[in-house]
N, C-alpha and C positions, 0 to 999 in steps of 0.2 A: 847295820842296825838303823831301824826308823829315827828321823830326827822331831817327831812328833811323841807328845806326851799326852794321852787320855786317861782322865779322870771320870770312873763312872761310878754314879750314886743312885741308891733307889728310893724313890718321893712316892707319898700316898696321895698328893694331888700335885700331878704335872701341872696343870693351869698355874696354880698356886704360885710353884716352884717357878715357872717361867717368867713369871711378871716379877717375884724376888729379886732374880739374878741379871734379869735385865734394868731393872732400879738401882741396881749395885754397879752399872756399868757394862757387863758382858756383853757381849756381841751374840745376838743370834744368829747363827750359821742357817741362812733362809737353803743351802743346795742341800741341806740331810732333810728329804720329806720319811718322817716313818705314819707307820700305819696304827701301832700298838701305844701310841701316846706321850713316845719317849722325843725329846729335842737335844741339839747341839747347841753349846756356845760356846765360844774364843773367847780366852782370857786372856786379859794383857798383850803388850807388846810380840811376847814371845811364842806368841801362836799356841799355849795349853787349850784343850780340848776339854771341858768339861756337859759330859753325856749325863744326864738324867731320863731315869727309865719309869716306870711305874713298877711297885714292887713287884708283881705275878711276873712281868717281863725279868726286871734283873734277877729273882729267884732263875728264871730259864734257863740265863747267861753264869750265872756264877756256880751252880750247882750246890747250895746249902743255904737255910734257914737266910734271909735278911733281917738283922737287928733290930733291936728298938735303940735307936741313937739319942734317944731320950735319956736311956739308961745307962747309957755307955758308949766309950770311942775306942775304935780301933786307930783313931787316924785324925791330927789334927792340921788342916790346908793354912798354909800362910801364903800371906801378899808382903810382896815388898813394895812400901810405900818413898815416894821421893822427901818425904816433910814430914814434919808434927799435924801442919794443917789436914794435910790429906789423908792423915789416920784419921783425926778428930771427923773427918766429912764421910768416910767410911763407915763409921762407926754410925753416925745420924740419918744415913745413907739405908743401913741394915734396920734401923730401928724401927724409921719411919715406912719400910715395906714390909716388915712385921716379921722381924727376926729378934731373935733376945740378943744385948750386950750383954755379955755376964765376965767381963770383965773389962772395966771404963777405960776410956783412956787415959794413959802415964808413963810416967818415966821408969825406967830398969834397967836396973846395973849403970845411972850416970852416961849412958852412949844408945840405949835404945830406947823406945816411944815406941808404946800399941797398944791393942786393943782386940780384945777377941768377943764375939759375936757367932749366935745361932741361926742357921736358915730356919723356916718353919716344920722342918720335918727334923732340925734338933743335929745337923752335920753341922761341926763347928769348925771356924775360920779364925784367922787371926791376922792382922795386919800390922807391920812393923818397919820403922822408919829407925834406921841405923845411921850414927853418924860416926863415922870409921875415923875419923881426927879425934875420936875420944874413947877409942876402945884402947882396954887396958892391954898391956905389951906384959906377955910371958916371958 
């Protein structure tokens, strides 16, 4: 089995989406040139693959209707974060490249910190800073 993991989403403005997720940190993948408007970036350390297509293209690829993720999620991506601080900068990070926080940063459950946030095409993320010396024992 591949030890790689691709996540692919469809954007109504790639421009848009690329400068989002490069503001968030991603790495663009300059060796994928496509021709249809879609780019790569590497997420985090662990080399995740996150493709964005333009809708007409991922409609191509997936074979059925693409959502309005405004309206609804199939599917929510988290980050694990090393700190409090680095949710907190995530989150003002998403903000100020014109994603919604729609839900602040805080504490949960006494051992976790995060914060979940929208790209501008409305796929939402969450970022979460666990601190495992204070998770409750079953």
């Amino acid at each position: 089995m591949s030890r790689e993991l691709w996540l692919n989403l469809p954007v109504r403005e790639p421009e848009r989406a690329k400068t989002f997720y490069t503001q968030l940190g991603f790495r663009l993948n300059e060796q994928y040139a496509s021709q249809d408007g879609s780019f790569c970036l590497i997420v985090g350390d662990n080399q995740v693959i996150l493709m964005l297509f333009p809708e007409t293209s991922f409609h191509g690829f997936a074979g059925n209707a693409v959502t309005d993720s405004w309206q609804g999620n199939e599917v929510l991506f988290s980050l694990g974060a090393d700190s409090r601080d680095e949710v907190d900068e995530l989150a003002l990070k998403a903000e100020r490249a014109g994603g919604t926080v729609f839900s602040k940063p805080g504490e949960k459950g006494g051992w976790m910190y995060g914060c979940g946030f929208a790209d501008p095409d409305g796929h939402r993320w969450n970022a979460l800073y666990m601190d495992m010396s204070k998770m409750p024992k079953s």
